[in-house]
N, C-alpha and C positions, 0 to 999 in steps of 0.2 A: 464233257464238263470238267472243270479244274478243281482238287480236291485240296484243304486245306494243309499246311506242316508247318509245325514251327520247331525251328533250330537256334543253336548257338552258334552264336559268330565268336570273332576277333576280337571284343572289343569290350574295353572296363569304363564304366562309368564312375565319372568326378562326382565324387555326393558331394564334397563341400570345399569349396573358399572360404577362407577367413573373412568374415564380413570388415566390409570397410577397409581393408587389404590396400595399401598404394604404394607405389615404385616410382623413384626418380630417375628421369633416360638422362646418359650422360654424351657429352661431345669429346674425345680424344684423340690425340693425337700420339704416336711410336716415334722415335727418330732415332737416328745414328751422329753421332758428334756431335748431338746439342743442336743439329738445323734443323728448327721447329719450325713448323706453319701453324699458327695460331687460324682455326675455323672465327670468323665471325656468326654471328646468330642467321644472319643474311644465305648463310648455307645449309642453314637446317633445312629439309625439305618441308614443302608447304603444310602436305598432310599431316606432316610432327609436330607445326610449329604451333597451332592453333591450339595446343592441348597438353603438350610433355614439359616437362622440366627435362632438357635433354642436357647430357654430356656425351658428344660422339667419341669415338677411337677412332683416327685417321691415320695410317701408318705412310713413311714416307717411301719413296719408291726403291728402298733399298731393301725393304720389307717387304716382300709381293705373294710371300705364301702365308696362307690364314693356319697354319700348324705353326708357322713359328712368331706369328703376332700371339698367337693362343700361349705358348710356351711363355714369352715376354710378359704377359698380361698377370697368369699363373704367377710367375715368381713374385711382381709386384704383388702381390696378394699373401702368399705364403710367404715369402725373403724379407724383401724391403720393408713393406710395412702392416705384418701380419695385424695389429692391432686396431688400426685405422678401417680396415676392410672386415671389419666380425661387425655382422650377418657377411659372408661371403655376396660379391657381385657378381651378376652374371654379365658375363662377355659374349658377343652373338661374333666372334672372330674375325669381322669388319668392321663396321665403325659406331658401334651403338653400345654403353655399357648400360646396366640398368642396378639402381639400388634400391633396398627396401626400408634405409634409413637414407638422411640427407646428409650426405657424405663432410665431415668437418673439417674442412679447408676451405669455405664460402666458395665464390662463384669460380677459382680454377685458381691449378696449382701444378708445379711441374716436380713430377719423380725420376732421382736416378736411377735404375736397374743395372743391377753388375749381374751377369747369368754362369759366373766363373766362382764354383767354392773353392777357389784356389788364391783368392786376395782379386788384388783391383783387376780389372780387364784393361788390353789395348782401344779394345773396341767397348765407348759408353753408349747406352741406349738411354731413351728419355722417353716417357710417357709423361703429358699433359693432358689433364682432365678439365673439361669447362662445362660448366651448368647455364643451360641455358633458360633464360626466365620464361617458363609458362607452365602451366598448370601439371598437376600431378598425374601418372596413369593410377586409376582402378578399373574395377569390371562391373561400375555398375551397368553400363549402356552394355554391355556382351550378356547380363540376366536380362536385361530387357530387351533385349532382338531373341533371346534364347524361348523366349515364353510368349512372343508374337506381338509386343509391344512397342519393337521395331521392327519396321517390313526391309530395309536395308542394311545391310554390312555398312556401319560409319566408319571413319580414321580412327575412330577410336576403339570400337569394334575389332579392327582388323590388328592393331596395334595389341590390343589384349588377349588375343590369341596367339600372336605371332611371341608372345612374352610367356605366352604358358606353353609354346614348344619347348622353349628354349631353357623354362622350368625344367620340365621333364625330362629333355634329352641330356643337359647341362653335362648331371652328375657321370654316365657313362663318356660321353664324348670326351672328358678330360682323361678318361683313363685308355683307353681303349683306338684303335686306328677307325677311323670313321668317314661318313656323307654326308655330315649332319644329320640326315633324316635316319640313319641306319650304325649303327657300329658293330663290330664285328672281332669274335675271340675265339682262339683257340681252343679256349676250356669248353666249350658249346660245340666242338669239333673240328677238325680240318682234314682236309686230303693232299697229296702232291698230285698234281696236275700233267708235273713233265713242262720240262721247254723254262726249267727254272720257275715256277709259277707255283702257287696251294690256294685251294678252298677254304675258306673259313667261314663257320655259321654264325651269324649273330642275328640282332633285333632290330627292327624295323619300328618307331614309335613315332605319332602322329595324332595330337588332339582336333578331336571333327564335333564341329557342332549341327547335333542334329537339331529335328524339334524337341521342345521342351529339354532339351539337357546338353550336356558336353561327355564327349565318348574321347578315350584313348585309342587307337586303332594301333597294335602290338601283333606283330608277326614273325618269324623265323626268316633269314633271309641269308645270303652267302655274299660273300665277297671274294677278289683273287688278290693275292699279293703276292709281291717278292719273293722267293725265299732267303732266308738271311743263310748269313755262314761265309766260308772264303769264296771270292769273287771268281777265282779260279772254278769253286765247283760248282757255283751256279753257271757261269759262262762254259762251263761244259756238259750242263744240264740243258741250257737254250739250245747248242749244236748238235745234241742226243750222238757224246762225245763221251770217251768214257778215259782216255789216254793227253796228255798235255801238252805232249806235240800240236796237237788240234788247233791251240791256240796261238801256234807260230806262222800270223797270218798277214799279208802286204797289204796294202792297203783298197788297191785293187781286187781284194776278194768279195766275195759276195758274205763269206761271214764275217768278216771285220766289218762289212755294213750291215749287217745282223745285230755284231755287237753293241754297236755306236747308234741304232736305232733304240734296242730294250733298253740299255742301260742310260740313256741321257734322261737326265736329273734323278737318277737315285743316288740317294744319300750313302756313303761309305763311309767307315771307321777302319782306323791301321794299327797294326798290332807293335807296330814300334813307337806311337803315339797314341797312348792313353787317352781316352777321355775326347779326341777331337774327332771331327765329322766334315766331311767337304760333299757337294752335290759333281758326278760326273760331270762334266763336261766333252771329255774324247779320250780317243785312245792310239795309242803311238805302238806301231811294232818295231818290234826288235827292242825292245824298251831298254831292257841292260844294258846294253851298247851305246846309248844315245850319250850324246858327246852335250856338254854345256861346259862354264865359263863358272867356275866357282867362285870366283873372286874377282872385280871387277880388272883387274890388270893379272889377275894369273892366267895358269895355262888353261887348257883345256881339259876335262877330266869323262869318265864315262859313269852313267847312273852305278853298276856295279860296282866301279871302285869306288864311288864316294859312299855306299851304303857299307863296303866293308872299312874305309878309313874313319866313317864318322859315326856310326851305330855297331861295329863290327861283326853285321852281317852279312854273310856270302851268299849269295842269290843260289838257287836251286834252278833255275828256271831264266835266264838272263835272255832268251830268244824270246820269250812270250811277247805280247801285249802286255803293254801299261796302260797306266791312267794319264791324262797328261791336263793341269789346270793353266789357264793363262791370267795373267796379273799384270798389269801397267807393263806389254806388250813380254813378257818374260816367261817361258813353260819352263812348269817344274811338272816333272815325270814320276810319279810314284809306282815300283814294281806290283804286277797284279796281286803276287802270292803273298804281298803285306797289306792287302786291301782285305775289308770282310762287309759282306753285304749287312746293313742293319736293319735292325727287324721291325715289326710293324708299318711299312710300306706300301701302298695300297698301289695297284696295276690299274690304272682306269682307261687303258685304250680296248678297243677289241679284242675278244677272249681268239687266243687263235684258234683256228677249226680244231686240227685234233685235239685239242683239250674239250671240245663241248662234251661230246659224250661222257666223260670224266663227271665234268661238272653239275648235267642233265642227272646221272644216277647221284650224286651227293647230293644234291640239292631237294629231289623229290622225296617227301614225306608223306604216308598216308596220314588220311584226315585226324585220327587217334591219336598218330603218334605226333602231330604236327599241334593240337590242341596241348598233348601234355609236357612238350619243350615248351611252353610258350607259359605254361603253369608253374613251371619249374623255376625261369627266369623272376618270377611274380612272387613266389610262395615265403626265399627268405631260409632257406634252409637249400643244403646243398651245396653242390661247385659249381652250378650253372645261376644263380642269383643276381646276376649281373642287373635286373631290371628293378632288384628289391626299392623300392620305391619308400617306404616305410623308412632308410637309413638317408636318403640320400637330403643334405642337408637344405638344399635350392628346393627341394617338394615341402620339405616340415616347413622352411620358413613361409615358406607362401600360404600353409595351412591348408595344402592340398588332401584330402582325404579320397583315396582312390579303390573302387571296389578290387576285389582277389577273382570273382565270380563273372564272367561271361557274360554278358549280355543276351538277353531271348530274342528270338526275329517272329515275329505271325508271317506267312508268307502261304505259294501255293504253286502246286504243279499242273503246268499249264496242257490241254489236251493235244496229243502229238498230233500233225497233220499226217493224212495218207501219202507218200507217193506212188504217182504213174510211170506208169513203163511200157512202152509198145501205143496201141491205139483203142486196147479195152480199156472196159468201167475197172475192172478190176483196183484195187491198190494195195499194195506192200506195205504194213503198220511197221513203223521201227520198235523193236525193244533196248532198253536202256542205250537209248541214241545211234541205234546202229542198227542196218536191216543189210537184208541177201541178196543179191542179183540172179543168184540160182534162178533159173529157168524163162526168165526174161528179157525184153525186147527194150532196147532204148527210144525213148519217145518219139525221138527224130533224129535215125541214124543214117549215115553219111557212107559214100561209098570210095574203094579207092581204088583205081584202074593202072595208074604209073607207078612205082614207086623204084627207091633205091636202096642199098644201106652199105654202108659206109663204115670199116672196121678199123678201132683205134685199140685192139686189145694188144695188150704189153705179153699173153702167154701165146705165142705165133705158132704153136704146135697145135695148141686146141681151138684156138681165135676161131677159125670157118664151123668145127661139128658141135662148138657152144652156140653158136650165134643160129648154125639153119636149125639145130633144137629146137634154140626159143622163137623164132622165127615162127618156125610150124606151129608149136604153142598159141601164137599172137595170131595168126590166122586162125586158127580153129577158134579162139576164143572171139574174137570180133564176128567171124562169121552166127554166132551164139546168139549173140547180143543185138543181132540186125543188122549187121553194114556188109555191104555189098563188097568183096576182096580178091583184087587178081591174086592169085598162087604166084606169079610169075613175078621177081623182082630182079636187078641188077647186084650183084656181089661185088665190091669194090673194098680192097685191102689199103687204109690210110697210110699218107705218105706226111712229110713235113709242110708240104702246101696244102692247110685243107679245104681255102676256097677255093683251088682249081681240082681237088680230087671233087668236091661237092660237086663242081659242077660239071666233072667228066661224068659224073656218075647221075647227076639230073637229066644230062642230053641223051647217054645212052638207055636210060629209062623211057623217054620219050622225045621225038626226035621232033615235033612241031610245035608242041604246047610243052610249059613245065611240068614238071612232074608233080603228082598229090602231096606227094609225101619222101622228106628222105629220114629213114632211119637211123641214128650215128651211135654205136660202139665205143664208150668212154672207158679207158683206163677209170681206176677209182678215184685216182687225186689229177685233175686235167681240168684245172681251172682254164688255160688260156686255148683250150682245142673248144671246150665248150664258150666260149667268148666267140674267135673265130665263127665255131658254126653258126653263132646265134645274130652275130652279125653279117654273115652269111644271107640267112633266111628271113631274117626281120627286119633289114636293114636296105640290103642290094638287091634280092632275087626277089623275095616274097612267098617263096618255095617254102612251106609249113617242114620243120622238123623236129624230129620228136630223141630225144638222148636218151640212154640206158647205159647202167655202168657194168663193163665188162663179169664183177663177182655177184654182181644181184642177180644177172642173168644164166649163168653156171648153176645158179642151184634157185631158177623162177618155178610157181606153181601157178596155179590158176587165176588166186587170189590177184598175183604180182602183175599177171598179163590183163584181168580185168582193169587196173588202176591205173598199167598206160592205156588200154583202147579208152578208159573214159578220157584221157588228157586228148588223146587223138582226136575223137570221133566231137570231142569241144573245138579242137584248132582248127578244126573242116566246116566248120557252122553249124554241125548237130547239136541236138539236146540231148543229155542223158537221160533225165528224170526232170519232172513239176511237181514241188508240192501242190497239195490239195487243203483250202481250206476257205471257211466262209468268211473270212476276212478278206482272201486274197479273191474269191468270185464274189466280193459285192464291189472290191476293188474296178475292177474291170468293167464295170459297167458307164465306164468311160475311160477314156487313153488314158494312161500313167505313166511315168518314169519316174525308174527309182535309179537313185544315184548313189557312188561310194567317193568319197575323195579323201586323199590322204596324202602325206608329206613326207620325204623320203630323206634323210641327212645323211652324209658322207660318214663313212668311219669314224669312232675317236683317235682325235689325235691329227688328225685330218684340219688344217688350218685355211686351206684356200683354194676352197672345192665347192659348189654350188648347192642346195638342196633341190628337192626333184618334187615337183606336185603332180598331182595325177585324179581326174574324175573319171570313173568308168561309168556307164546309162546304159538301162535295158532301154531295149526298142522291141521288145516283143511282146503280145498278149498276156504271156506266164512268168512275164520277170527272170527270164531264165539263160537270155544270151544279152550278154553285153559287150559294147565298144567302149575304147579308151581311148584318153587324151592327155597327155602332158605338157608343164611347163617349167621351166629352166627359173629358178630366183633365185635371192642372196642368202647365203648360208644361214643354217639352222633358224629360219623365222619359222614361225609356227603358220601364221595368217598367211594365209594365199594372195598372192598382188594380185593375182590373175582370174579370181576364182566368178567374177563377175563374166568376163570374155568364154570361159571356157564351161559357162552353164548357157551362156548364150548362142554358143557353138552348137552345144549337145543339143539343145531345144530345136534348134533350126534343121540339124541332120536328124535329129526323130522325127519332125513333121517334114522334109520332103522322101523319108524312106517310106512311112504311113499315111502319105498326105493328108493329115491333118495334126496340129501340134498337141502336148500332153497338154490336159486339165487339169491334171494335178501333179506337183513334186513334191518328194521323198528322198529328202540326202538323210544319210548317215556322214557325219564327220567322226574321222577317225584324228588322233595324235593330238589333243587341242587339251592342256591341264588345265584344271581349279581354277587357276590363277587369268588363265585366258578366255574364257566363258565369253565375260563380260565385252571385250574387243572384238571377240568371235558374232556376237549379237548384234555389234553397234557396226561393224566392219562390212564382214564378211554377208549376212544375212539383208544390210543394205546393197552391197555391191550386187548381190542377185536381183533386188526386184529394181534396182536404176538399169541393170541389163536387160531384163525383160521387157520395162517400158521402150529403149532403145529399139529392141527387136522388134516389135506390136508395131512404134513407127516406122520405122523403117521398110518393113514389109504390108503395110498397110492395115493389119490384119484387124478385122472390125468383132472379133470374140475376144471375149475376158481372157485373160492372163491368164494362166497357171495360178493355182493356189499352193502355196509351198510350208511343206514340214520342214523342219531344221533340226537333227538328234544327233548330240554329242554320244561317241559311242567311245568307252575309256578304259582300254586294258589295263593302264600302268597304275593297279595302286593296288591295297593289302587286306582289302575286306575279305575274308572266306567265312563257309557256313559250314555247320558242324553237324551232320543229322545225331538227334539224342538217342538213337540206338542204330542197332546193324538192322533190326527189321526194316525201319525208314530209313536205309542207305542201299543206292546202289550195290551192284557185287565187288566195285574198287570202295566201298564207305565212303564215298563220296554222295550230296545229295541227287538225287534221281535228274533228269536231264529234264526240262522245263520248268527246274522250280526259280521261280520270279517273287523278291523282294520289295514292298514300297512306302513299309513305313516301320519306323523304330531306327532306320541308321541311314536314311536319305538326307539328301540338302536340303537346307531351310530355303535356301534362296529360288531354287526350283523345281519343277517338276523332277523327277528320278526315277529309276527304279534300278535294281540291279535282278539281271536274267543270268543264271546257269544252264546254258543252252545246251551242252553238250554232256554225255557222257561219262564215267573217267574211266582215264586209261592209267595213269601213270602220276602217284602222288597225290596233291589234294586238288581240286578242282578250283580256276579261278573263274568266279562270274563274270561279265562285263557290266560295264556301267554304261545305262543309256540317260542321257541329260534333254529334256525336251527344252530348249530354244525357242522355238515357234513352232504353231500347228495351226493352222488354216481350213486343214483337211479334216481335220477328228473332233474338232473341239477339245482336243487335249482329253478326251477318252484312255484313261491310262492301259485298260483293257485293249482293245483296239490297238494300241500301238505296241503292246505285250505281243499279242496275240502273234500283227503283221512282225514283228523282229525275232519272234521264234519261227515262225514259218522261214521265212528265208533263210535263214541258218541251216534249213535242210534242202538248201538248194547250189548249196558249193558243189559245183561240177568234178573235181576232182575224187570224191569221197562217196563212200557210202554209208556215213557217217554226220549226223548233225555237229557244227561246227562251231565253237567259241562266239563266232560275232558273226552279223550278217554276210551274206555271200559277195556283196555288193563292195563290201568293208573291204573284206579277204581280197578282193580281185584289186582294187585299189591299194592295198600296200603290196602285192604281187608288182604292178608295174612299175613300184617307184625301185622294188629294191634290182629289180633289171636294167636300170638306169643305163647302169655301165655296160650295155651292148650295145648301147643307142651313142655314145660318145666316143672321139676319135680316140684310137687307142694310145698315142701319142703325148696324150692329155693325164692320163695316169688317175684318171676319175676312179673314186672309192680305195687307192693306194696309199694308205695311211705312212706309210716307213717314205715313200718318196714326198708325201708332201709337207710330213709334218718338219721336215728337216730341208724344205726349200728354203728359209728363210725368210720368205717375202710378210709383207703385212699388209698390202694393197689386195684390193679381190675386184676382178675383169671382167666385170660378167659376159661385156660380149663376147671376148676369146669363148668361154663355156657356150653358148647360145649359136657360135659359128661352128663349135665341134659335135654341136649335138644331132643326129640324123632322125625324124621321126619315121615311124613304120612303114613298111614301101606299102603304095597304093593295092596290090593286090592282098594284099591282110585286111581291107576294109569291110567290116560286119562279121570278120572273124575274131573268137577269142583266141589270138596268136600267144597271150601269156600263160597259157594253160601248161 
């Protein structure tokens, strides 16, 4: 039985709007030299037009970052014409302003901005403001969807929320380096990262309307940025350089294309010009030296002497790298060591690997300490105040009254299922998400007769008595656990070709069939040997291999050889463990398939690279071994083009493996936000049953369709729960593992719940969010579908451990982020430095779709992603 808790969340409740509260939306435009484009009303979009008194902000394309329309917008307000604009406008830093009086210039009017306290600028900027004729926003229709009086989100609805973020974030976003949804300051903490980079902690804020109210959703959250200072000692901070020679580099190095990746477009300031800022654009070595044309008919001159004849400064450094800007076909060369990185710059591509760790220990806060940062920001007193809400002038005017005090949750913890092991009744209880494999048998263990391994260690003295160590280890421990294991293996010392050493060393493992299994010996940092092998074995051969990193292995225990035989003894077609529970055995009493899909994008930064979709489907009695399938489409869409074909795929290969097709489906979708629900329902959920019907014709087949659930399952967002004491907290004070949420901060719009399935280990525990879509199968039994999505969570083959989101989920973003062993190497798939600096703007998807390779035929009814 499930026992009741109730905890504090994240989240303050809005007591009051100002009744009768109204904002008029404006239309604008930004421009440089006065070349205005006047918006007609004809361009307001539709869902605005029926309802807003709009004035857009349209900036012209000379303008393309929303930091310095923000900036532009600011001065107008505060400079030019501080008077005109009291009550302060809110700018959304694209093209929407919004006021709370009707602005006294009638329907549009154009402003000059000079952004220079030094007298007139070269460069004028213009801001035109145009009101458009239609009706006023308020909120009364967002109280009446809030209190059930509307059953849908209107334009105008979505329109009044979308104005009260922009309330609330307003006030920090102007100060502070931000996402919109998040800003982030130093005074709340930071760390150096290394590699030129820092952490910085800040707040996450987000109005959610639940039932009957509107919640703030406030959280701690980090960011990475620049580090500011001279450009010299960040760029000797990226090459973990510590001398400045370092940076006497050709152009053919590999660091100068280091350099010329991090640094393109961050903003620098120079210490021999005051006050100005230019965006990188490249960098020239031997910069001192570099020869130009000072005058259009004099000589020639070199950067060095012109900076000692015209500033009389003498370079310390004339080898290095510069900066070099181009202008109506003309480089002007700025020396590095007068460059200084400026501050508040936010890094938004891929955190590099070795900074995660870094980041992972900054960022994680216990549940205590993470509730009372988030107090501190709120309270108004302090240096961390940043969130005070009470001062900020966009909250007062709106008459936002916002509670200090936490919101309560009723919620409960759900009863853990047993797992099996071996082929007794016996079962393993987990305590706080986690059980022992001490002295048991895997459910259905796999045996291995060939094998190889394959040594890539970088310390060649120890490489062979670290490896037959663990080796012996890894035998004695699989033998433990049930699987049948020759002693006798192939030793093979890696060379620079590792698919011909793989496969010397698969033949002389077994010289008619492939071999089970080849073992491979990874240095610790061997991105491209593990690529190789994996395209090796999942790709060309089909030969299962299993990687281990040279220092985990040096100093492996029982634990470490348990966690690879589980990955093994999954890639061979074994079961480790089944949960047990009476959801999953009433389940069974007819075929099922459950399915995971999810969506895989390229790196940030990454401009012209495809995303990756992927459905994995159990075909076995216990939900417990599943196949994958992938498909190739245009970058970062969320909806799956495909996702029709490839549930019609899976249906048809689980009925001729079982002959007979499932009666019921169970997707979990994974990666699909708030905002895409709605397309995900109309799209995707019709794509399924127009394939099913397809298939039913096609093969004749005179039985009812499949009945199909549909559950949004959603890591990305900042709800956390608080248990009110340590009694009711786990040993990490996190809440206990099965406690499930489903009313006080769900979505009006649909069914919800949020589960804490796992754990904690490390910092505060994030639940996931399950969104019910359709249910066919349950009647939308919110129990039922609790129940069946904690069960599976204790069935991730890799762990012994219940796991954040269903198993099905997990395996599903496993294949997509593999992507790139499945793509010709050639292609430079997930290569953010090479692609984002290709230049192109066009995207091919069948070059992608001809370089992609899927899994060789003998992986099939294997988990090879394991």
């Amino acid at each position: 039985m499930s026992t009741r808790l109730t905890v504090h969340t994240n989240a303050f409740k809005i007591e009051r709007i100002t009744e009768n509260k109204k904002y008029y939306q404006y239309d604008g435009i930004v421009s440089i030299d006065y070349h205005l484009v006047i918006h007609t009303q004809g361009t307001c979009p539709v869902a605005l037009r029926a309802y807003a008194s709009l004035q857009f902000v349209t900036f012209e394309s000379e303008v393309k970052q929303a930091g310095r329309r923000i900036e532009i917008f600011e001065r107008l307000q505060n400079h030019t014409e501080p008077t005109l604009f009291t009550p302060k406008v809110i700018y959304d830093g694209d093209a929407i302003a919004y006021s709370s009086v009707m602005l006294a210039f009638g329907q549009s009017h154009t402003f000059e901005v000079n952004m220079s306290d030094r007298g007139p600028s070269k460069r004028r900027l213009a801001v035109t403001l145009k009101r458009v004729d239609a009706s006023t926003i308020d909120f009364n229709e967002l109280r009446q969807f809030l209190d059930g009086r509307l059953k849908q989100q209107t334009p105008k609805v979505i329109v009044a929320i979308n104005l009260l973020q922009l309330i609330v974030r307003q006030g920090p976003n102007l100060k502070y380096p931000n996402n919109i949804r998040s800003f982030f300051t130093k005074d709340a903490g930071k760390v150096a990262l290394g590699g030129g980079l820092e952490a910085w902690k800040g707040f996450y804020q987000s109005v959610r309307p639940t039932h009957n109210q509107l919640l703030i959703n406030v959280d701690v959250t980090c960011g990475v940025l620049y580090q500011e200072g001279r450009l010299i000692d960040v760029a000797l901070a990226l090459l973990g350089q510590s001398h400045v020679r370092a940076l006497r580099l050709s152009e053919s190095s590999p660091d100068f294309r280091k350099l010329k990746s991090f640094f393109k477009g961050v903003f620098i300031g120079f210490s021999h010009l005051k006050g100005r800022k230019k965006k990188i654009q490249q960098f020239i070595p031997d910069a001192g030296h570099y020869q130009f044309q000072k005058a259009s008919d004099g000589p020639q001159i070199s950067v060095q002497e012109y900076y000692r004849e015209t500033y009389n400064i003498h370079l310390q450094y004339p080898d290095i790298v510069g900066v070099g800007f181009t202008s109506k076909g003309q480089v002007t060369v700025i020396p590095a060591e007068l460059c200084i990185v400026l501050p508040n710059q936010r890094y938004v591509r891929k955190v590099p690997q070795e900074c995660t760790k870094k980041m992972v220990e900054f960022s994680s806060e216990k549940p205590q300490v993470r509730m009372e940062a988030i107090l501190r920001g709120l309270s108004g007193s302090g240096p961390n105040t940043v969130l005070d809400y009470k001062s900020s002038p966009y909250v007062q005017e709106a008459g936002l009254q916002i509670s200090a005090t936490p919101s309560m949750i009723d919620g409960q913890v759900l009863k853990t299922p047993g797992m099996a092991y071996g082929q007794s009744n016996n079962l393993v209880f987990p305590r706080n998400g986690g059980w022992n494999v001490l002295n048991q048998k895997f459910h259905q263990p796999r045996g291995i007769n060939a094998w190889a391994v394959v040594d890539y260690s970088l310390n060649k003295a120890r490489a062979r008595s670290n490896t037959e160590r663990f080796v012996k280890m890894l035998v004695d421990c699989c033998g433990q656990l049930g699987m049948s294991i020759s002693l006798t293996q192939v030793y093979k010392v890696g060379s620079q070709n590792v698919a011909q050493d793989l496969l010397n060393a698969g033949k002389e493992a077994s010289q008619q069939n492939p071999p089970d299994l080849i073992l491979v010996v990874l240095p610790s940092s061997a991105a491209e040997i593990r690529l190789a092998v994996k395209q090796f074995g999942d790709v060309h051969t089909g030969i299962s291999t299993q990687c281990v990193r040279e220092d985990k292995i040096a100093r492996a225990n029982n634990q470490y050889c348990n966690n690879v035989a589980m990955k093994i003894n999954a890639k061979l077609g074994g079961v480790n463990t089944v949960p047990r529970s009476s959801v999953l055995d009433k389940l069974k009493e007819s075929p099922f398939m459950i399915m995971g899909v999810d969506v895989g994008h390229p790196a940030p930064g990454a401009v012209d690279q495809p995303s990756v979709a992927s459905l994995v489907f159990s075909f076995d009695v216990d939900a417990a071994r599943y196949e994958a399938l992938t498909c190739i489409q245009r970058p970062r869409l969320e909806i799956i083009e495909d996702l029709g074909s490839m549930v019609k795929n899976a249906v048809s290969l689980f009925g001729n493996r079982n002959k007979t097709p499932p009666q019921r489906l169970i997707l979990f979708r994974d990666g699909l936000s708030e905002g895409e629900y709605a397309q995900a329902a109309t799209k995707e959920i019709q794509a399924i049953k127009d394939a099913l019907d397809a298939l039913w014709k096609e093969r004749n087949v005179n039985r009812p369709k499949p009945l199909l659930t549909y559950i949004v399952v959603g890591k990305k967002h900042h709800v956390r729960f608080f248990p009110k004491s340590q009694s009711e907290a786990d040993k990490s004070g996190n809440c206990p593992a099965g406690f499930v949420a489903d009313k006080g901060i769900g979505n009006p719009m649909a069914q919800d719940f949020y589960l804490q399935s796992h754990g904690g280990l490390l910092g505060t525990s994030r639940p996931s969010h399950y969104i019910i879509l359709e249910d066919e199968n349950f009647g939308r039994r919110l129990d039922i579908l609790q129940n069946l999505s904690f069960c599976l969570c204790h069935s991730y083959a890799r762990a012994t451990r219940s796991v954040s989101i269903p198993a099905p989920v997990y395996y599903a973003d496993i294949v997509c982020a593999r992507a790139n062993f499945h793509f010709d190497p050639r292609l430079h798939y997930d290569d953010s430095a090479m692609s984002s600096v290709s230049g192109g703007h066009s995207f091919e998807i069948q070059k992608w779709q001809n370089g992609y390779k899927g899994k060789h035929p003998s992986l099939a009814w294997k988990m090879h992603f394991m």
